[in-house]
N, C-alpha and C positions, 0 to 999 in steps of 0.2 A: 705856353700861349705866346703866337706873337702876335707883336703889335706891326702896324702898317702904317704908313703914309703912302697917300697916293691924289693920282693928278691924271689931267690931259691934257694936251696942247691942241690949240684950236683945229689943228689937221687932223686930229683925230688917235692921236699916238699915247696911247695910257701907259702910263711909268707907276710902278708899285717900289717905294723904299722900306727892307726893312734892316734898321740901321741899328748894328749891335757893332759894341767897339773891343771883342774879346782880343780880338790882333788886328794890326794893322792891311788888313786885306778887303778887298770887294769884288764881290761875282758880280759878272754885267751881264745878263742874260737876255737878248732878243731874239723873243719867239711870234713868226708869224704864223697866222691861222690857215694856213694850207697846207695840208699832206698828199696822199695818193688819192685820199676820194676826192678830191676838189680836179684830179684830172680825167680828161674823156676817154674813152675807150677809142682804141686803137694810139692813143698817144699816153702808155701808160709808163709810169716809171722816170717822168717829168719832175718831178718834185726831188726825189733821190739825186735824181741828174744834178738841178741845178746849187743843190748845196755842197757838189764839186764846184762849180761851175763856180762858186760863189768863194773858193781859192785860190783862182786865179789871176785875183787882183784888180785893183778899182784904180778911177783916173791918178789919183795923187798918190796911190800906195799900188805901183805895178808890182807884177808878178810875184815874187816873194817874199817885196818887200813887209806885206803884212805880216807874217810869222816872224820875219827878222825884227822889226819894231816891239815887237811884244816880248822878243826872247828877248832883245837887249835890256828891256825894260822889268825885267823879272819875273816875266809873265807869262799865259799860255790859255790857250784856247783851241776849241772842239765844235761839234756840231752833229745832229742825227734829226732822221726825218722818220716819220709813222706815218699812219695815214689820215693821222688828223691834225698833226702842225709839223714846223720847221723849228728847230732851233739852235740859236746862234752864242756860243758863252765864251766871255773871256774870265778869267782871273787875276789878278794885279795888286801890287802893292798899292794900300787907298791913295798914296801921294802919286799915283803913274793913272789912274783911273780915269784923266782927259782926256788918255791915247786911248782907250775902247769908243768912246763916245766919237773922235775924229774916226777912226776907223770906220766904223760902222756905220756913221753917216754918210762915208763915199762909196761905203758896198751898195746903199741902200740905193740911194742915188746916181753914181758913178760908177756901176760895175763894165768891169771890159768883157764884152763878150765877143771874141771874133770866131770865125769858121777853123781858125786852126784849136784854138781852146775849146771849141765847142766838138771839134771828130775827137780831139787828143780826149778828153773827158768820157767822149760817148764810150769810148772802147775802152778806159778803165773802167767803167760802172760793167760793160758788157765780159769783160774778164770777173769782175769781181763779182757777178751773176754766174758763170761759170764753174769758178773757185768754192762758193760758199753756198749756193744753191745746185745746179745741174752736177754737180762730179761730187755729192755730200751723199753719202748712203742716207735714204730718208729726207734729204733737200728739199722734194717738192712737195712734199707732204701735204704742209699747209696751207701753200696758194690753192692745190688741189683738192682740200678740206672747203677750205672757204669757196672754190666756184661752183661745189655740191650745197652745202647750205645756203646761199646767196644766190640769185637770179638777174636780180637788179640794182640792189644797192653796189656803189664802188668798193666797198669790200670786199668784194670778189675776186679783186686781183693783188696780185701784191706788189709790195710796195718798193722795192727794185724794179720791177715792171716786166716784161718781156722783150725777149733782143728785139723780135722782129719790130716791134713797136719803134724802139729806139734808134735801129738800124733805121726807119722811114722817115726819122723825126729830122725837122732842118733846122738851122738857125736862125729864121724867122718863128719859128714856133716858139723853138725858146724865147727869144725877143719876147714877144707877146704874153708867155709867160711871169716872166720879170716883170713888165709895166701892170699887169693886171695885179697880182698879190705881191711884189714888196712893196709894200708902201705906205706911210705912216699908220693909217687908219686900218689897215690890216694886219696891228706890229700891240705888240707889248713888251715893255721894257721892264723888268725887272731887278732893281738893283740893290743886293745883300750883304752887309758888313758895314765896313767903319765910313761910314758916306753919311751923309747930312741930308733931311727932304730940302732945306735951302739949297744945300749946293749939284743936288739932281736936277730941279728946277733950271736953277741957272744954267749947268750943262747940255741939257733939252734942248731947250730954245735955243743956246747959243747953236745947237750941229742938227739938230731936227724941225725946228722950229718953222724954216721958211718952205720945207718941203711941202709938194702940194697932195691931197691925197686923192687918192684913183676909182673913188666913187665905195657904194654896199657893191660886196661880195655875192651871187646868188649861190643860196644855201639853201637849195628847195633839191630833197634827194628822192629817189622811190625807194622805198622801203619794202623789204619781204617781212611778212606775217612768218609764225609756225608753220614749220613743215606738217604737211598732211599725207606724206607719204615715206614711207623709208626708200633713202637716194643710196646706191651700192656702188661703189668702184673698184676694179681690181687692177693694182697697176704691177708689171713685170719692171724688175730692176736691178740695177747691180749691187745687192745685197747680201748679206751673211744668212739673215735670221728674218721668219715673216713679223711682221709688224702689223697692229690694226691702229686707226686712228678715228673717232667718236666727235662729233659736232653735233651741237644743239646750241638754236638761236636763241639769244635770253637777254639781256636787258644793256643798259647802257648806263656810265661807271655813276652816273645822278641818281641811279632809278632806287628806291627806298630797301628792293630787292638785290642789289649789287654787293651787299657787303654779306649777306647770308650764304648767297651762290659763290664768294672768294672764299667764306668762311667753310662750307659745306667741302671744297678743293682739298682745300687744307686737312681735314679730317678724313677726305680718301687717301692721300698722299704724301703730307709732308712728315716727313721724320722719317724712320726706324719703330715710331709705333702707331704708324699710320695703318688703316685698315688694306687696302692694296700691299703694303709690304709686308703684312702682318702674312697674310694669306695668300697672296699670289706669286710673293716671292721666295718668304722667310719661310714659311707654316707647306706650304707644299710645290714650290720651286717650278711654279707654270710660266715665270715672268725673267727674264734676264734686267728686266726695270718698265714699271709703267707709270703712270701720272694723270692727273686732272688738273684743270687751271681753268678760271676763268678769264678773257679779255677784258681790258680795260679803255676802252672806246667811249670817243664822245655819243656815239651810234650806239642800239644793239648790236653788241658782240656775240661771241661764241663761249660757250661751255663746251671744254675740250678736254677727252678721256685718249690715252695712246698708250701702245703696251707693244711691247718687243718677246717672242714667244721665245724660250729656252730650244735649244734643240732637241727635234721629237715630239716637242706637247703641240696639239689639235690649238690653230689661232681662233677659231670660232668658238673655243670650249674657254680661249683664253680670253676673248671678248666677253662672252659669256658671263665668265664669273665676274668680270668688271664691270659690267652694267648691274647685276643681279646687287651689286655692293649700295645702288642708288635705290632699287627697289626697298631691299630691305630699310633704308634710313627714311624710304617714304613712308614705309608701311610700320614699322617700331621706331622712329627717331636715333636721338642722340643720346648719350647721357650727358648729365652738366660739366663732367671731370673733361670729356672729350671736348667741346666746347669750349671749355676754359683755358684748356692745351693751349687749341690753335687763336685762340683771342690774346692770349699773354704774348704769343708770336708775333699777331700782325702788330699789336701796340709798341713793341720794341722795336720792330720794323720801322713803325712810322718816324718814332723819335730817334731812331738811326739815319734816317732820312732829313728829317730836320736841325740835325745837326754840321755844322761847317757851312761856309760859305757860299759854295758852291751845291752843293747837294738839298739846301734850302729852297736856294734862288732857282732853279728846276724843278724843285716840287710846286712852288708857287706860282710857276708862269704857266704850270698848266691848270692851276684854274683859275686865274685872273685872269689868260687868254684864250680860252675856249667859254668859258662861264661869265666872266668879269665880277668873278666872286675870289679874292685869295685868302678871302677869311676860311674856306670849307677847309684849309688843312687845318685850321685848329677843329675844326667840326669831326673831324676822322675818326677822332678817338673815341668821343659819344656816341657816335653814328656806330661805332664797330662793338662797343661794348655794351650797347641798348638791343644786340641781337640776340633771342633765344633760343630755345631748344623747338621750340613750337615754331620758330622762322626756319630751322633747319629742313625742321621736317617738309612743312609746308611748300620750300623752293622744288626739294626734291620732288615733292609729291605734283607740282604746277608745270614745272618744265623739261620734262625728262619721258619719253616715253619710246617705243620701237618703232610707233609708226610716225614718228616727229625727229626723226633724227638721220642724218649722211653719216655712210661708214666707208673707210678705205681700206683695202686689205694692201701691204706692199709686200709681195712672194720673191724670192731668189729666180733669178731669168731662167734657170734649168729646169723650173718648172712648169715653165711656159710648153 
């Protein structure tokens, strides 16, 4: 269990302390509530951009100086974007823990954005789209998954965004970007370790305090219902081996059903005696490796099945049996033993997660800043072990069907 302390500053900037003294260290974690859905189509890939962009150095702390201040001070810091926040972490010895608070106050505030940082930036995010997605066998997979399930919501795109997008984007746009979501009352501070709720308080006010805030956010999204028809794509690509990949819209990471549909993943998949490797890999060798996951989004996400065909086996036969795996757990369930498997998993999970400094203050900012609840990680544990064998079945049986679901084939280009 922990415990909290928490506050706001009249701007709008909610700070959550949770203050354990095991070493002298504190994560300072600022995450704001904007990722890829919060940007428009045709200017996608904005949010990714600008937490480069947000490297590059603010008025008092130019260019590099910020990574040099923190190295010299025994410290170190990161940052990654999804599509539903940004977030910003340092780590530091508690007695160096004033230098995150100045820093971060001049990004928030003083960030340098000029036209040379802003092309130099655009074109590493546009290599690093390249690199990791376009030249990855199976890269595009899952933007391509998601713009078959999704019509309308911004999860449709992903969250690197697309060149061309970025290629059109100018530094006016990003301008506008910056003044619209950084900014106190679209910010949560999360700070975990040997730090005091007095002297967070203190620190607040003194580097955040007089910031003015940039008004409500509009968080009004269209939503897509269940598919009511099967969506098909075949894409040709430089590949080894065919690959299929399975999407079905399903809930969002609050919904009561969220931890059944992780847990149900878990029992096609993880391990060595998971039902997918029992049978599709180990028991008769249709799979060079497949999987289930579900998303974890503030939005309805996705339930997603993907399977890589051995050379020789029929991919429809290998889709096949992998869907036929959800059937059967809707129509006979689970057992308790199976169940209890993948529940003993996620619960060491979690408290592997809330364990150290940093891997805390990250688990907590995302729900004290998407929710402005950071009590639900102590909730995880009941929430994940009050699930039964009848919620297995049940998820399975509610969202999973053929005529409800987007599939991608990815074939070797020779057989185009």
């Amino acid at each position: 269990m922990i415990e909290f302390g928490q506050f706001s500053l009249d701007n709008g900037l909610k700070v959550v302390v949770a203050e354990n003294k095991r070493a002298p260290l504190v994560a300072f974690d600022l995450m704001y509530h904007v990722g890829s859905k919060n940007e428009d189509w045709g200017k996608t890939g904005f949010a990714h951009l600008f937490e480069h962009l947000m490297f590059e150095g603010s008025r008092h702390a130019p260019g590099k100086l910020f990574d040099e201040l923190l190295q010299n001070a025994g410290g170190e810091n990161n940052a990654y974007t999804s599509e539903d926040l940004t977030n910003y972490y340092e780590i530091l010895p508690s007695h160096e823990i004033e230098l995150a608070f100045w820093l971060e106050s001049d990004r928030m505030r003083f960030l340098n954005i000029s036209q040379d940082t802003f092309l130099n930036q655009r074109d590493v995010v546009i290599e690093e789209r390249r690199q990791r997605v376009d030249n990855q066998p199976y890269g595009t997979a899952m933007e391509k998954l998601a713009s078959l399930v999704y019509t309308q919501h911004p999860y449709r795109w992903p969250v690197i965004g697309y060149v061309d997008h970025l290629m059109d984007s100018t530094l006016e746009d990003v301008s506008q970007f910056y003044h619209r979501f950084y900014s106190p009352d679209n910010a949560t501070l999360v700070l975990s370790g040997d730090i005091s709720l007095g002297l967070a308080k203190e620190y607040s006010e003194k580097y955040f305090g007089e910031f003015k805030p940039s008004g409500p956010v509009d968080r009004k999204f269209q939503f897509d219902g269940k598919l009511t028809e099967e969506r098909r794509e075949t894409v040709f690509d430089s590949v080894q081996l065919p690959a299929f990949f399975m999407g079905f819209p399903t809930v969002s990471e609050t919904d009561p059903d969220y931890f059944a549909l992780d847990l149900l993943a878990d029992i096609l998949s993880n391990g060595k005696s998971s039902r997918f490797y029992q049978d599709l890999v180990y028991s008769n060798g249709l799979a060079q490796s497949v999987s289930a996951f579900q998303e974890q989004n503030e939005h309805p996400g996705i339930f997603g099945l993907y399977g890589i065909a051995k050379p020789g086996i029929s991919l429809k036969n290998l889709e096949d049996r992998a869907f036929a795996h959800i059937e059967a757990i809707a129509e006979k369930g689970v057992s308790e033993a199976e169940l209890e498997k993948v529940k003993n998993l996620s619960v060491s999970s979690v408290i592997s997660r809330l364990q150290g400094v940093a891997n805390s203050a990250d688990f907590i900012s995302r729900y004290a800043g998407l929710y402005q609840n950071p009590d639900f990680v102590n909730q995880l544990i009941p929430l994940l072990e009050k699930v039964t064998v009848n919620d297995i079945q049940r998820v399975a049986s509610t969202y999973f069907s053929k005529s409800g679901r987007a599939v991608l084939h990815y074939l070797p280009k020779q057989n185009a």
